[in-house]
VEXDREN-2710 file (C-alpha; in Angstrom, 1 decimal):
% VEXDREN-2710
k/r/px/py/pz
1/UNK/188.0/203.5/29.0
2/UNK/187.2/199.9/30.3
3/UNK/187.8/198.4/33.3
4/UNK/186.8/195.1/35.7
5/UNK/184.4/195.7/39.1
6/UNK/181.5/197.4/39.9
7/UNK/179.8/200.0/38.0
8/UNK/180.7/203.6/38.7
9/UNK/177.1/204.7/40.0
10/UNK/177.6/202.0/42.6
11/UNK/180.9/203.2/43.7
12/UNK/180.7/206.9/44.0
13/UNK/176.8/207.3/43.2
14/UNK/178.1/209.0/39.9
15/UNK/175.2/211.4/38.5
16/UNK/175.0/211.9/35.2
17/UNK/173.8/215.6/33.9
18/UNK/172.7/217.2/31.4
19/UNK/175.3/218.2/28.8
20/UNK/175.4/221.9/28.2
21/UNK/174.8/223.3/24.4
22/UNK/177.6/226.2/24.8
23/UNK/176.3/229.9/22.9
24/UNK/179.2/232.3/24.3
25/UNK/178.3/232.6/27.5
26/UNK/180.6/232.3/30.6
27/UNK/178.1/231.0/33.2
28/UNK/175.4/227.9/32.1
29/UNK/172.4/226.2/34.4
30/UNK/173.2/222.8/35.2
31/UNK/170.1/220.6/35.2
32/UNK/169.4/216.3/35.5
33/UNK/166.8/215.4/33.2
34/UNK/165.6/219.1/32.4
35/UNK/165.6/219.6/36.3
36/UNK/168.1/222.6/38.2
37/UNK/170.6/220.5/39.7
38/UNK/172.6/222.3/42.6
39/UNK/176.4/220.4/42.5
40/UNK/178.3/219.5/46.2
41/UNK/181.0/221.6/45.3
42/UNK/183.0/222.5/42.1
43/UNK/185.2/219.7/42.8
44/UNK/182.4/217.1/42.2
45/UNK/181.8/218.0/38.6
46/UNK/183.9/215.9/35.6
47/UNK/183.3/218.1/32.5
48/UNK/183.9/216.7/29.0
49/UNK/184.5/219.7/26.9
50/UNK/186.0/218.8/22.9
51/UNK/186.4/215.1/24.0
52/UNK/189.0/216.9/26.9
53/UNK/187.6/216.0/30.7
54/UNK/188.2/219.0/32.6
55/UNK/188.0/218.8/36.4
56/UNK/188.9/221.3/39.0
57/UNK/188.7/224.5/36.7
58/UNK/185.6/225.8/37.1
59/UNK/183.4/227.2/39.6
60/UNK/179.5/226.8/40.7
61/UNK/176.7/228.7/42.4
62/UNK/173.9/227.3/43.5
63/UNK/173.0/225.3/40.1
64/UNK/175.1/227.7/37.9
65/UNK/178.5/226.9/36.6
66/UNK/181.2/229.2/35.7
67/UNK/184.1/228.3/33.1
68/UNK/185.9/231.3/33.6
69/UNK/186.1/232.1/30.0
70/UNK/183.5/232.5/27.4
71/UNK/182.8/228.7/25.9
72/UNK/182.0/229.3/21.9
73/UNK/179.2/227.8/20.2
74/UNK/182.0/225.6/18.2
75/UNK/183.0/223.9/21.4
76/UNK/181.0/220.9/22.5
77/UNK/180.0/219.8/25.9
78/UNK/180.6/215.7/25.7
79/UNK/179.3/214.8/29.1
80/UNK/179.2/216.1/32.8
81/UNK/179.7/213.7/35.7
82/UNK/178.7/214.7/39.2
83/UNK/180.6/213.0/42.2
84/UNK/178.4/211.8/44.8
85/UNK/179.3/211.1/48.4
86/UNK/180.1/207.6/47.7
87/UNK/178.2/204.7/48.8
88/UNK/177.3/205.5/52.5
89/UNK/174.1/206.9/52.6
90/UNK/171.8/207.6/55.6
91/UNK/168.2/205.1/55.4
92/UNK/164.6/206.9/56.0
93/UNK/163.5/206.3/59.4
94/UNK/161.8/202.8/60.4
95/UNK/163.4/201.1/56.9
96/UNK/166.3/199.1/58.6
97/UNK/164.9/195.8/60.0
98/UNK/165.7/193.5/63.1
99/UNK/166.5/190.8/60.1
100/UNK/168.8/193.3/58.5
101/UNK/170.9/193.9/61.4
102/UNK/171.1/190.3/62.6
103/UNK/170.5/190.8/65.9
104/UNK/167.6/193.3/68.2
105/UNK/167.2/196.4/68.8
106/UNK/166.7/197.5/72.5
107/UNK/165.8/201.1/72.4
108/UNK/163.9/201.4/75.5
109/UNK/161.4/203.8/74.3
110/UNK/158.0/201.9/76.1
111/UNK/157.5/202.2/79.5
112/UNK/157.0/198.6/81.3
113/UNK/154.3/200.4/83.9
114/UNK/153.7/197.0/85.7
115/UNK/155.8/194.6/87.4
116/UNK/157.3/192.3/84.8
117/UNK/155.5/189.1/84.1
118/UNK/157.6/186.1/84.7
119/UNK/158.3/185.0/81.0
120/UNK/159.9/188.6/80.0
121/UNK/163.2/188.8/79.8
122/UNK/166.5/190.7/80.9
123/UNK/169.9/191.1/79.1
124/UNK/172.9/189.6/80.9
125/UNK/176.3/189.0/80.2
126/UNK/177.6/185.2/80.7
127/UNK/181.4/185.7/80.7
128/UNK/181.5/188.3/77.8
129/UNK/178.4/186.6/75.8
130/UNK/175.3/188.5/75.9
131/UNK/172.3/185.9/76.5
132/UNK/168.8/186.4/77.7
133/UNK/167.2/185.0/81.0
134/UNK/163.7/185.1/82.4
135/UNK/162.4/187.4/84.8
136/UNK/161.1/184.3/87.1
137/UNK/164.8/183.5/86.9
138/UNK/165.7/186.7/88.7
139/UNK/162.8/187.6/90.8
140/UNK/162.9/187.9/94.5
141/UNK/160.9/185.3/96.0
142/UNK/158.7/185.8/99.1
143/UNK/159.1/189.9/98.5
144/UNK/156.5/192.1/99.4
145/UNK/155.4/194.0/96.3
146/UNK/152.3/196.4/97.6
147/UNK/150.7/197.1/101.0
148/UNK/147.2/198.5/100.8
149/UNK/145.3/199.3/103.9
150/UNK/141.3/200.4/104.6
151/UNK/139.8/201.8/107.6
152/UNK/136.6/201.9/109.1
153/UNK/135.9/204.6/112.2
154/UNK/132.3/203.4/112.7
155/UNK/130.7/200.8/115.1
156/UNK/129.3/198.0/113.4
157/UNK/127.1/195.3/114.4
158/UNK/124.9/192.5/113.2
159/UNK/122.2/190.4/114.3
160/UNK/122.5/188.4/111.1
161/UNK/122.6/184.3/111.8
162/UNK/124.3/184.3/108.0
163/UNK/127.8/186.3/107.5
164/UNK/126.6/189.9/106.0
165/UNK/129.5/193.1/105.3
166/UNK/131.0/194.8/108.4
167/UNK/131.7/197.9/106.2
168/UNK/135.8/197.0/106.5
169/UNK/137.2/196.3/103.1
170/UNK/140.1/197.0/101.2
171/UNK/141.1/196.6/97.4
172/UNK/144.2/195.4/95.7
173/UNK/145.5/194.5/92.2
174/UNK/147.6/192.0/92.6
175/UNK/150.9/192.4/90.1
176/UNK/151.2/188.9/88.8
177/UNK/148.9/185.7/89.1
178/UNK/151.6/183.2/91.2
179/UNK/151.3/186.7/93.8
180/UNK/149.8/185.7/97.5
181/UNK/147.9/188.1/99.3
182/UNK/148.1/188.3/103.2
183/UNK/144.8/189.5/104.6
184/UNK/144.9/191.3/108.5
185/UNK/141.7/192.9/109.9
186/UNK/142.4/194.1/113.3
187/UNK/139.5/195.5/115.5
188/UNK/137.7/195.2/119.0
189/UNK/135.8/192.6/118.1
190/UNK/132.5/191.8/120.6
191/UNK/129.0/190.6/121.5
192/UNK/126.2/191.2/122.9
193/UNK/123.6/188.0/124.1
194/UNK/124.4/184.8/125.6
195/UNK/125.6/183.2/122.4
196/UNK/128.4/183.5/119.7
197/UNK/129.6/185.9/117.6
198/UNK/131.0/184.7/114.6
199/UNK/134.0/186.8/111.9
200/UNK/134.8/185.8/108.7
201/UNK/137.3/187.5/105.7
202/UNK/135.8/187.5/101.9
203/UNK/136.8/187.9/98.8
204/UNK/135.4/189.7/95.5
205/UNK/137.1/189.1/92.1
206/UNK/136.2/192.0/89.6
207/UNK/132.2/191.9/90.5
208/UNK/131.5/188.5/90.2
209/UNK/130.6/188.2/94.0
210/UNK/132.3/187.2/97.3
211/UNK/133.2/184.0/98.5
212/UNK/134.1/182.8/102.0
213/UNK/138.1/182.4/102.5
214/UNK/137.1/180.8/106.0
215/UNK/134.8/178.2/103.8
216/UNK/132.1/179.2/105.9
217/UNK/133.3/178.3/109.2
218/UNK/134.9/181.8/109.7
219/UNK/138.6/182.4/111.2
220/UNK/137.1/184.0/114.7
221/UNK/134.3/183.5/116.8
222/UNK/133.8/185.3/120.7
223/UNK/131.4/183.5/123.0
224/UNK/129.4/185.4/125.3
225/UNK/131.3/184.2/128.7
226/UNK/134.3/186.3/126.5
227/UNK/134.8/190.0/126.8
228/UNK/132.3/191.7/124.8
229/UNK/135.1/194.2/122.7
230/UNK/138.7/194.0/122.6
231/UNK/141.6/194.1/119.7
232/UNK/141.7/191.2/117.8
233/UNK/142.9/190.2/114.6
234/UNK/141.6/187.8/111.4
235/UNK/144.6/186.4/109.6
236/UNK/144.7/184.7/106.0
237/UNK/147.0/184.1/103.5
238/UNK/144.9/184.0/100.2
239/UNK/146.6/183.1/96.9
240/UNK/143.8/184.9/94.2
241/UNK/145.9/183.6/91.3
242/UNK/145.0/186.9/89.0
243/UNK/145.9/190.3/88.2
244/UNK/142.2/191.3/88.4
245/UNK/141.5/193.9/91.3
246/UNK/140.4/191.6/94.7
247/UNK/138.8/193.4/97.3
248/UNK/138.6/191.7/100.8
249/UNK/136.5/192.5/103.7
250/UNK/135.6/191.5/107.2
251/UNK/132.1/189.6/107.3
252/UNK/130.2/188.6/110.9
253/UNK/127.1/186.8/111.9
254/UNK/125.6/185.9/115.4
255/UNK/123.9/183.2/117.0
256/UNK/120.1/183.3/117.2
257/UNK/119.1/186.4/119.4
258/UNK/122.6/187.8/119.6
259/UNK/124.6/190.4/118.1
260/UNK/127.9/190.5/117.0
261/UNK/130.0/193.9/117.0
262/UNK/133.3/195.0/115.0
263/UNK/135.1/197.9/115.6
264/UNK/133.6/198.4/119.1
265/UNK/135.5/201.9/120.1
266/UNK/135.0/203.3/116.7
267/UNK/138.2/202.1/114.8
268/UNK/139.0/199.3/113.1
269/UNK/141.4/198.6/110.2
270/UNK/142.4/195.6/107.3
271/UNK/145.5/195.5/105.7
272/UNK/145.7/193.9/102.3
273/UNK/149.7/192.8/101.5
274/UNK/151.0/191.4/98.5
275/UNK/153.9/188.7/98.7
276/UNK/155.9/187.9/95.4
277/UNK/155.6/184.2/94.9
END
């Protein structure tokens, strides 16, 4: 029979079998290509028997098919169509593409363990349109992301004339390179002698040595006409521009002869806070 469109094995994935040599029997195999072939259902079978298409007559088990009645040896099987589901069919995982769809696929199955950096980007919707927008867009500014603190319950003292360690330090990873990091180291801060004491706050980048965030001249210094302990406090605001861990600590040296104390009274603390840019 002709007819104008599309093929039939495009429309209803049509399968065709293997066409049965009838001997008497009442019950036959059906196979594709020599292979068992188990059927949907009897209704998706079109048997041609003696040029007649049958449909809806017979039944099936598993791969066998049952005419009901004993088919002769004179009677010939023309064809056997099987009905498929039609043409929606479910893809293999990972085969549909981004191109294919015409548009992304947000499935949220990796984690974002950091703070976003400031060129990812966030879904909105602008008036019904779905658009993207960058997370620097969004951000709070001036926020305070992380507050790390370190203690120290020890005396410490120096007769150093060049800033050396004060055992006070703290580390922090800052969570994006425009971040600012506020330094305060609060202690009794003292000398002994006639001369100066002088305190300073450092600053190490992933092991490649500290530098001087006072540029040498410190951000503290107690003369000896001063008391010789009480709370003070060192105050910076640093801007490390990295994400690389930055430890900070408290530094002091003393004039010639002198010493210079931190943490006079056994406790002294620094607190490391970082401040969204």
């Amino acid at each position: 029979m002709a007819y104008i469109g599309r093929g039939l094995d495009k429309i209803s994935n049509i399968e065709k079998l293997d066409a049965i040599t009838f001997d008497g029997s009442q019950s036959y195999s059906l196979t594709k290509s020599s292979v068992a072939f188990t059927p949907n259902s009897a209704n998706s079978l079109i048997i041609s028997i003696n040029g007649v298409c049958q449909f809806g007559n017979v039944t099936v088990s598993g791969t066998s098919v049952d005419f009901g009645v004993a088919m002769t040896s004179s009677d010939t099987n023309d064809f056997i169509l099987h009905l498929g589901v039609g043409v929606v069919n479910t893809p293999a995982d990972a085969t549909v593409t981004n191109a294919k769809l015409a548009q992304d696929i947000i499935s949220g199955e990796t984690e974002l363990a950091v703070a976003p950096a400031d060129t990812d980007e966030f879904l909105v919707s602008d008036a019904g349109t779905l658009k993207r927008i960058d997370y620097s867009l969004i951000k709070g500014a001036g926020k305070v992301l992380q507050v790390v603190q370190g203690t120290d319950t020890s005396e410490r003292s120096t007769t150093s004339t060049s800033y050396v360690s004060m055992t006070l330090n703290a580390s922090i990873t800052p969570s994006a390179t425009s971040s600012k990091v506020l330094v305060i180291a609060q202690a009794a801060f003292g000398i002994s002698g006639t001369g100066e004491a002088y305190f300073d706050i450092a600053r190490d980048i992933g092991g490649a040595g500290y530098v001087s965030l006072g540029g040498g001249q410190g951000f503290g210094q107690i003369n000896s006409g001063d008391a010789t302990g009480g709370a003070g406090a060192l105050v910076t605001l640093n801007a490390p521009s990295t994400t690389s861990a930055c430890n900070y600590r408290v530094d002091a040296a003393a004039s010639s002869g002198d010493t210079a104390y931190v943490g006079r009274g056994g406790f002294s603390t620094i607190i490391l806070i970082e401040i969204g840019a």
